[in-house]
N, C-alpha and C positions, 0 to 999 in steps of 0.2 A: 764308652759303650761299645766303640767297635771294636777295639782291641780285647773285650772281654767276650765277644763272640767270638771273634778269630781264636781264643786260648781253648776255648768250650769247645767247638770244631772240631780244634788241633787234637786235643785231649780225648775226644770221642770216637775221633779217628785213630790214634794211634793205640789208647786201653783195647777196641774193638778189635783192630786189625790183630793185637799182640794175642788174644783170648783168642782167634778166629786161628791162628798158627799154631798154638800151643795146644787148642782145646776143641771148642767150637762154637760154632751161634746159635745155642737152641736156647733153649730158656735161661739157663744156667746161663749160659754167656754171655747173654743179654742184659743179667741182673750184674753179673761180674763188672763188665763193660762200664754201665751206670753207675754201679758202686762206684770204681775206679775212678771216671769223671768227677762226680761229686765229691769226693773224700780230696781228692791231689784239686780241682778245683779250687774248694772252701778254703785249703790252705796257702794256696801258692798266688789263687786269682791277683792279691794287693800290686804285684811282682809286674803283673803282667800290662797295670796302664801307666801310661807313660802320655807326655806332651799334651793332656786333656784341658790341664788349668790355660794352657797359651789358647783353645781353643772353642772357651767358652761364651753362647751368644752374646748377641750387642744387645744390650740392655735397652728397652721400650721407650722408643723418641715420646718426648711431651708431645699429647696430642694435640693436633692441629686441623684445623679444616682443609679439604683435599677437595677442589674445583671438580666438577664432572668431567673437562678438557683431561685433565693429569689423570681421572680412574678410568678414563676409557683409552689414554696412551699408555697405561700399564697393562690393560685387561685387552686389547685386542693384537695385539701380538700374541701375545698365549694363546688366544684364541684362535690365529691363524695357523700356530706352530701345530697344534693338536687336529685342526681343519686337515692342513696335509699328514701328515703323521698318521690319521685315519685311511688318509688316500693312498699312502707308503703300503699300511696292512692289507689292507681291501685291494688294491692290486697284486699281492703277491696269493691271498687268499684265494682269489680264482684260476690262481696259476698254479693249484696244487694238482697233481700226478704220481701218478703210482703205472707211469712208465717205468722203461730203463732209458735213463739217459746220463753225458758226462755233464752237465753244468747245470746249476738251474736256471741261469740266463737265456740256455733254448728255449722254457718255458715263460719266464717273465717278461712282463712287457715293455717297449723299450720307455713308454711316462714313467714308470717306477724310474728310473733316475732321475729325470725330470723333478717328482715327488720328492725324492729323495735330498737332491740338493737344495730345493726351496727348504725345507724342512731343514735340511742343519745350517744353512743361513740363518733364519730367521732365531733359530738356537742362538746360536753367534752373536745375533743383535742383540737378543734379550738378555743375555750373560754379558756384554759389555755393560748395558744399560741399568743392571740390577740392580748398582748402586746410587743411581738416579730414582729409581723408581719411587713414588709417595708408600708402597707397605714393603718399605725394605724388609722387614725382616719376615715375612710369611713371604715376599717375592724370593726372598734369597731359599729359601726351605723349595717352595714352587721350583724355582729352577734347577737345583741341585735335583729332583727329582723328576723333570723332564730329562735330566741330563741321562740318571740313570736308563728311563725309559729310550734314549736315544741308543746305549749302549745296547740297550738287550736286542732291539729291533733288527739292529747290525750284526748282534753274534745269531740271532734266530733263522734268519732266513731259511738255511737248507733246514731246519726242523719245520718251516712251513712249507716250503714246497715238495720237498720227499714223504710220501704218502707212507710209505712200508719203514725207512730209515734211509740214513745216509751214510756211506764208508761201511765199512767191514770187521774192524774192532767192536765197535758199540755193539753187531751181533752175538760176536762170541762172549762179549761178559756181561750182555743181558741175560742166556742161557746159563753160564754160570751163574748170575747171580739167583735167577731161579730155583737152580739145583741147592745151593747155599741157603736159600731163601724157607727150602724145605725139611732136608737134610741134615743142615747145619755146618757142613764145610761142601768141598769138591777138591777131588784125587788130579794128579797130585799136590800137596795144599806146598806153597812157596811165601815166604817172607815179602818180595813185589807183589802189588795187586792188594797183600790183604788189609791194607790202612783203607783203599778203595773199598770192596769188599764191606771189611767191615763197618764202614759209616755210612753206606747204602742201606743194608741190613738193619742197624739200628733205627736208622729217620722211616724206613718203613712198617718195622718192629713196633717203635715206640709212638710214629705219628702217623700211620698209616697211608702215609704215601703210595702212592704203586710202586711198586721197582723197574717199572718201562718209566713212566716219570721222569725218577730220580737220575736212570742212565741215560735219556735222553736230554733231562732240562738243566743237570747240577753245573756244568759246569759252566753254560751261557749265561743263565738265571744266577751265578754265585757272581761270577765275575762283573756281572750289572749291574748288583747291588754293591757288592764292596770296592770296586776300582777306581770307581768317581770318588767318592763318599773318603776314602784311604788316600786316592791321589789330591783333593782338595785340603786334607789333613795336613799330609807332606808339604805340599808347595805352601802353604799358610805360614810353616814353622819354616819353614826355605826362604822367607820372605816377600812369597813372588806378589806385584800388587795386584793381579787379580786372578785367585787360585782357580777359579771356577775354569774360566777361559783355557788356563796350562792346564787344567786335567782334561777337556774337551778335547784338547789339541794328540793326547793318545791316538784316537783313533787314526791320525794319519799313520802309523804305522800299520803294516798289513798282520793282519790277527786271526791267521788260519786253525791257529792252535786253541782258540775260544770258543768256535763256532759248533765242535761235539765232543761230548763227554766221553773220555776214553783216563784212564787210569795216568798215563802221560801227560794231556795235557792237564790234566787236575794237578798235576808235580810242577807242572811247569806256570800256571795259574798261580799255584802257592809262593813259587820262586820269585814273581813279578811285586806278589803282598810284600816278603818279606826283605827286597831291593827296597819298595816304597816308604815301610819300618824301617829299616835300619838308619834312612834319613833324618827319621823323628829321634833317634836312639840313641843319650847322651851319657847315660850313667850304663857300669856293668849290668845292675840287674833288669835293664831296657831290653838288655840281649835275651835272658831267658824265653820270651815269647815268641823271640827269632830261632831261639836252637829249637823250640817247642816244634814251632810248624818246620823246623827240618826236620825234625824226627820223625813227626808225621811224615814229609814228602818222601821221607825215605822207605816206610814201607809203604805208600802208593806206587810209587817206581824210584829205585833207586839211583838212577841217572841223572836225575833232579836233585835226589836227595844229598848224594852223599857230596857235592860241592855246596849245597847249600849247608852242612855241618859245617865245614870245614872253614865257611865265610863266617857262619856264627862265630865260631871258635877267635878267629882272626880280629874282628869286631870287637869280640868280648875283653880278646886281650888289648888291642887297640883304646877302649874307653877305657881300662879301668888303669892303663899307665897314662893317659891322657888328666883321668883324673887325683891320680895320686901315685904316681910311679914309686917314689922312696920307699914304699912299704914291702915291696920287693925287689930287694936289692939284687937280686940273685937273677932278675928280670932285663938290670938295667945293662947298657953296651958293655963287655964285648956278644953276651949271652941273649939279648934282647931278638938282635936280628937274625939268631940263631934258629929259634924257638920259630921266628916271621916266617923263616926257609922253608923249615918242617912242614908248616902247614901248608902252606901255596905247594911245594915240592909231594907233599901227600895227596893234595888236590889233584895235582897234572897225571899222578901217578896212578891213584884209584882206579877211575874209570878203564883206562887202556889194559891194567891188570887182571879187572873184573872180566874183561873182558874177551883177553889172551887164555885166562882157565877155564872159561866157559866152551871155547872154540876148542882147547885140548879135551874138554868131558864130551861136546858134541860129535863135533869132526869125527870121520877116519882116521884112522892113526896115521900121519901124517907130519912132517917139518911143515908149520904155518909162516907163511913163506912174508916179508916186509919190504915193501916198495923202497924204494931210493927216493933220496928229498925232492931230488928233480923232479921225478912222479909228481911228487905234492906239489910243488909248487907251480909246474909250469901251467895247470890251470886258472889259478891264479895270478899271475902272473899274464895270460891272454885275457884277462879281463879287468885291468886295472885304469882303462879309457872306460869314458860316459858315450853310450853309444846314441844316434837318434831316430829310432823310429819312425818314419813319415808315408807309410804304405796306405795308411785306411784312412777313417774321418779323424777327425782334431779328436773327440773323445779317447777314442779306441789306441789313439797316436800317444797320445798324455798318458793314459793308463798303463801301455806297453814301454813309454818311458820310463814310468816308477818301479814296473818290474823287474827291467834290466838295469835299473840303474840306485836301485833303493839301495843294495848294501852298503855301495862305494859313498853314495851322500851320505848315508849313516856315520860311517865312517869317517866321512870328512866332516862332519857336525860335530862326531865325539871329539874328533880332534880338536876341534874347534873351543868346546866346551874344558878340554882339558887347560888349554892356553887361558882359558877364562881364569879357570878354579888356581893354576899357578902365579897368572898375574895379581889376582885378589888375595894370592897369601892361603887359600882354601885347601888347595891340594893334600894336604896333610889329612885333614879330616873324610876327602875321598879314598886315600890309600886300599883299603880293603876293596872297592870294587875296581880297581885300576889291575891292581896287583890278581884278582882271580879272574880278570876278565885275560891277563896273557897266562894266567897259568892255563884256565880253560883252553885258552890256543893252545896248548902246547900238547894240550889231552888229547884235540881235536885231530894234532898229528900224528903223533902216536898211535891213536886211534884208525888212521886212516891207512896207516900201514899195516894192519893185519887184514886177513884175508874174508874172514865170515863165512865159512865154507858153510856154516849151518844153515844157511840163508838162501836162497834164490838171485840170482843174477842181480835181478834191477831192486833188489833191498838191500844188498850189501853197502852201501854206503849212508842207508840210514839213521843207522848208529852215528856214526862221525859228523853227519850234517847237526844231530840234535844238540852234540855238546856244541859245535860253533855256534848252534842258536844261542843256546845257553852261554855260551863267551859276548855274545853282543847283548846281549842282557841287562849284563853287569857294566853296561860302558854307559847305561840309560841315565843316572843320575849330572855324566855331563853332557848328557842331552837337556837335561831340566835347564841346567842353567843356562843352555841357550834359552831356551822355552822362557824362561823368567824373563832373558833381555827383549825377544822378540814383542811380548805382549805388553811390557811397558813402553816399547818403542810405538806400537800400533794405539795405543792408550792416547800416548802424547800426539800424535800426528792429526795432518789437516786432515777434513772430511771425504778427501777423494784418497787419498793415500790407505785410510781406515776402510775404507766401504771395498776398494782394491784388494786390501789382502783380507777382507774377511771374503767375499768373490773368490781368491786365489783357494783360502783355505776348505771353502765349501766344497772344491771342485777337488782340493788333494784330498776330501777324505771321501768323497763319493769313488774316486779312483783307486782307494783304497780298498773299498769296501768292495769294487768289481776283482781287483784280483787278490783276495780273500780267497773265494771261492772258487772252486773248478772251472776251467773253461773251455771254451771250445769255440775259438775264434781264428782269426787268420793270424796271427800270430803264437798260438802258445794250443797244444791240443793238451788237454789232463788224461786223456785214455780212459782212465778209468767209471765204465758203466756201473751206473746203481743196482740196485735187483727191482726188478719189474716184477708187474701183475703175473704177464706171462711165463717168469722164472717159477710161480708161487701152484701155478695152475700144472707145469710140468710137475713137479717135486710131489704134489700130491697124486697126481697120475701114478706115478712112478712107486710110490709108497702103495696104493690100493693094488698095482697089478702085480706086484711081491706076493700080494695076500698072506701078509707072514713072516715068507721065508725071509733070509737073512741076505741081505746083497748089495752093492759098492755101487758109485755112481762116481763116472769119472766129470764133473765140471768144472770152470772157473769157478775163482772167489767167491764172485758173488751169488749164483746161484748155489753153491756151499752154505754163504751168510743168508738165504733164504731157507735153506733148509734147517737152519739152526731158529729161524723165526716162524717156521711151521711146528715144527718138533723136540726143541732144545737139544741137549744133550741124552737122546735117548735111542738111538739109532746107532748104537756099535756091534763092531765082530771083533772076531778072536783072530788072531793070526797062527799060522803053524807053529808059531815058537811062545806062545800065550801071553804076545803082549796084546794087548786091546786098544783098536782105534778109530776114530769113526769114521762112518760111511761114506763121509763125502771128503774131498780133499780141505781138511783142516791140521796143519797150517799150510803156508803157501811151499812151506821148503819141506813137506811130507812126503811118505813115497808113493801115493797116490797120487799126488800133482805132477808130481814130475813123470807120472804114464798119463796121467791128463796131457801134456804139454805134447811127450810124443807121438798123442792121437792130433794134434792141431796142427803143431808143427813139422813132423816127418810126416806120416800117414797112417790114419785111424784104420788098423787091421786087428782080425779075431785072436791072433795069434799076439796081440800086444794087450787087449784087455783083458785075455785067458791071463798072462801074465799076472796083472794085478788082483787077478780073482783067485790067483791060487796064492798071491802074499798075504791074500782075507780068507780064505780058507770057506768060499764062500759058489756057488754055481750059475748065479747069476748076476749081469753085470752091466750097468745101462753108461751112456756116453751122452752127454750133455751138447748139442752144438747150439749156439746164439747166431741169429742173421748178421750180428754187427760184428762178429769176428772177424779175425785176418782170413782170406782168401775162402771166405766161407761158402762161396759155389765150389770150388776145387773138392775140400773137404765132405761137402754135403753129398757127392758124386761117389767119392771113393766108399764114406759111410754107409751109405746105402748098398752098394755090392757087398761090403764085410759082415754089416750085422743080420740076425735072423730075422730081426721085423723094425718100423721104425712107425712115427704117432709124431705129427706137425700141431703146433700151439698158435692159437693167435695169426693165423691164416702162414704161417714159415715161419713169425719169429722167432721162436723157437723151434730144435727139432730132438725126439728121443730115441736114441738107437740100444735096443736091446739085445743082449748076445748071452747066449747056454755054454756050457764048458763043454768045449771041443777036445 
């Protein structure tokens, strides 16, 4: 069943996205769309399940009488796990703001952890003990769906505490999606984004969703339902003896890419499915549902996408000389490892390519200049020690350990897991993610040697961080197989040694879950403010005293990404030379941000926003300043002597400086 929504998805996403590039999403495209799912559905669906019969219920124990003792120690744990779990939501519920702030742990209260780690103990407890329990088989259903419920809780937070939204993407392509929404595409239309794009469009289309919804909830709400449900799948046919437990045990790794819905992590969401698949994936046509949802992730964002083709491919060829090599001969050594090269060597090579033509189409004409390997590596290289954190309380100390020090134990687990799967004779059958997990490295260096001139200073590197994520990705499967020994280890042990590391485990994924998300503590600051009330209150200010006319406003991001949730995509000018763009500095490496930057960072003068007023072709021209900015008395000083008049928000927290063409 799940594998046939995961094809249906795939297929809805990628028919939609293709009809949304070629054509568009009005009526017609929506029918087209549906056709296309249905028609390649009905035919190809059989293709797509795989490993279902190994995974079919446990047939209905002879009934038997059940003591009230055994239904009240099956029923009051569940009961207690949902008691807190209530308390988890309800304190983060009253902790909702529609401030500007970096974390929502300024907001949250510190019991919400407290809540929180009782609650996924007593998870812990109840997933060991499920097979004990007197109604196994409705307990086991029960728990597999607290489990999900655990999940979603954990990726939801900044969607409960961010009143307005959280992050800066989710603005821009909920206004697109708007425009899309009504229109039928949005200028200019790009092969990235529209598998996104178009499978928004349709669930809102066809089942009336909202489209704030959908960009807010798809990809917390997708990953909660199918991650457990896919990972219990896997570890089942992996053999692990208690699948439930190893798919809980995810969450210790930190999951910032789940927690909002942006077109990226939806690529990178789908990358994590089809790592989980390909474990189930024994015969060639296993793979089709794997090349399926790359194809999809490929027009969601291609970064994800097109190494995930490339692993399908690898896989595909992998099972089906696995299962009958002799029938291509033409296949077997010297030509075999040939063909291996190609694809891993096309994988390393993609991305860095994609992304050297894109830097020559953007960039100034320019030599894009390539670091020396030292560059790469000697960061690397300074942080190849486990460091220990011991400044603040034991919490804060633990959690700052896992931040600095998660890759390197990743690391050394995959390792670890490797030695496993070759001692056990296995290794063969991991090939495919061993092998794209160092081709990915190798993309990642490559990649890290071009320059990104099209970018902004502190985003130039995160291109190259993405694919390393996506390199430790692919090393996940000899993580399992630790996962499998650890949880039969803790299975068999005494009751202090069990009760120990489910306590050790409760506490690794509450420390997980804290740096997840933004923060702003004495070890780590995230910088990055959300948009506030008071961003929403200027921007409308500023929009009535235009009355009209046409005019730029120079602010950060996020006050940009509130103006795009005031207004959408509806507020552009023309420039002197008739390209069109809009009115507030979108994107961050625009050339309005960059005379934003010169007003914060050198000095906010008439003669620097005349500037950008005559690259919009435009006479009036307002400048955004925030109290929480860099030297933002200095600033607020000079701005006032420069501009014609200026309007305080929120008693200073905001300020709006307006200036006429000098």
């Amino acid at each position: 069943m799940l594998n046939r929504v995961l094809a249906i998805v795939s297929i809805l996403s990628l028919s939609s996205g293709l009809v949304y590039y070629f054509y568009r999403l009005d009526s017609i495209g929506i029918f087209l769309s549906a056709a296309i799912t249905i028609a390649f559905g009905w035919k190809f669906l059989p293709y797509f399940v795989f490993g279902e019969e190994k995974l079919a219920a446990p047939s209905e124990p002879a009934e038997k009488k059940i003591s009230l003792k055994s239904r009240l120690t099956a029923i009051l744990p569940a009961s207690l796990y949902l008691i807190f779990l209530g308390m988890v939501f309800y304190s983060l519920s009253i902790s909702r703001t529609n401030q500007a702030i970096i974390s929502p742990w300024q907001v949250a209260p510190h019991y919400f952890f407290i809540f929180y780690f009782i609650a996924t103990l007593i998870l812990a407890l109840l997933i060991l003990n499920s097979k004990n329990s007197p109604f196994i088989i409705h307990h086991s259903l029960l728990i597999k769906a607290f489990l999900s419920l655990h999940f979603f809780l954990s990726f939801s937070i900044a969607i409960i505490i961010y009143k307005i939204g959280y992050g800066f993407d989710p603005f821009i392509h909920s206004a697109a999606l708007k425009v899309i929404g009504a229109a039928g595409f949005i200028a200019p239309k790009t092969i990235y984004y529209s598998g996104y794009y178009g499978l928004a469009i349709i669930l809102h289309k066809l089942f009336f969703i909202p489209l704030s919804w959908i960009n807010t909830f798809l990809v917390p709400a997708l990953a909660a339902l199918v991650l457990p449900a896919l990972a219990v799948k896997t570890f089942r046919s992996e053999g692990h003896e208690n699948p439930i437990f190893s798919a809980a045990l995810i969450l210790i790794f930190p999951f910032s890419f789940l927690i909002q819905t942006t077109p990226q992590n939806l690529a990178f969401l789908i990358a994590l499915i089809v790592i989980l698949l390909g474990l189930q994936a024994k015969k060639p046509t296993d793979f089709f549902l794997l090349l399926l949802l790359s194809l999809a992730a490929f027009t969601i964002h291609p970064l994800a996408g097109l190494p995930l083709i490339f692993f399908s491919l690898a896989g595909l060829l992998h099972a089906y000389l696995a299962e009958d090599g002799q029938k291509l001969k033409i296949l077997m050594p010297p030509f075999r490892k040939y063909i291996y090269l190609s694809i891993y060597s096309s994988s390393a090579l993609s991305l860095p390519a994609a992304f050297y033509v894109f830097e020559k189409q953007t960039a100034a004409p320019r030599e894009i200049p390539l670091a020396g390997l030292s560059g790469i590596f000697s960061p690397i290289a300074a942080n190849l020690f486990l460091s220990f954190p011991n400044r603040e309380n034991i919490f804060l100390n633990f959690a700052e350990l896992v931040a600095q020090n998660g890759a390197k134990i990743f690391l050394l687990i995959a390792l670890a897991g490797i030695g496993v799967a070759i001692y056990q004779k296995q290794f063969k059958k991991y090939q495919p993610y061993f092998f794209m997990a160092i081709s990915l490295f190798f993309s990642y260096l490559l990649t890290e040697a071009l320059s990104f001139g099209f970018l902004i200073n502190y985003e130039r590197s995160a291109y190259s961080d993405r694919i390393l994520f996506l390199s430790f990705m692919f090393l996940l499967p000899f993580i399992f197989l630790i996962f499998g020994w650890y949880v039969k280890k803790i299975a068999a042990s005494a009751e202090l040694a069990l009760y120990s590391n489910l306590i050790f485990f409760a506490i690794l994924i509450t420390a997980s879950l804290y740096i997840s998300y933004p923060r702003y503590d004495a070890y780590f600051n995230s910088r990055g403010y959300s948009t506030g009330a008071c961003d929403l209150e200027a921007i409308k200010w500023i929009n009535a005293d235009a009355a009209g006319e046409k005019y730029i406003v120079l602010a950060n991001q996020q006050v940009s990404a509130g103006a795009l949730y005031e207004f959408g995509f509806t507020n552009y000018v023309k420039t002197k030379t008739g390209e069109e763009i809009f009115n507030y500095p979108i994107p961050t490496g625009g050339a309005l941000y960059q005379y934003y930057l010169a007003m914060v960072y050198d000095k906010p003068t008439a003669v620097r926003i005349n500037k950008a007023m005559n690259l919009a072709d435009v006479k009036t021209g307002y400048f955004v300043l925030n109290k929480y900015w860099f030297e933002f008395p200095k600033v607020l000083d000079e701005a006032k002597l420069s501009a014609d008049s200026f309007k305080a928000f929120c008693n200073g927290q905001d300020y709006v400086f307006k200036y006429g063409v000098k």
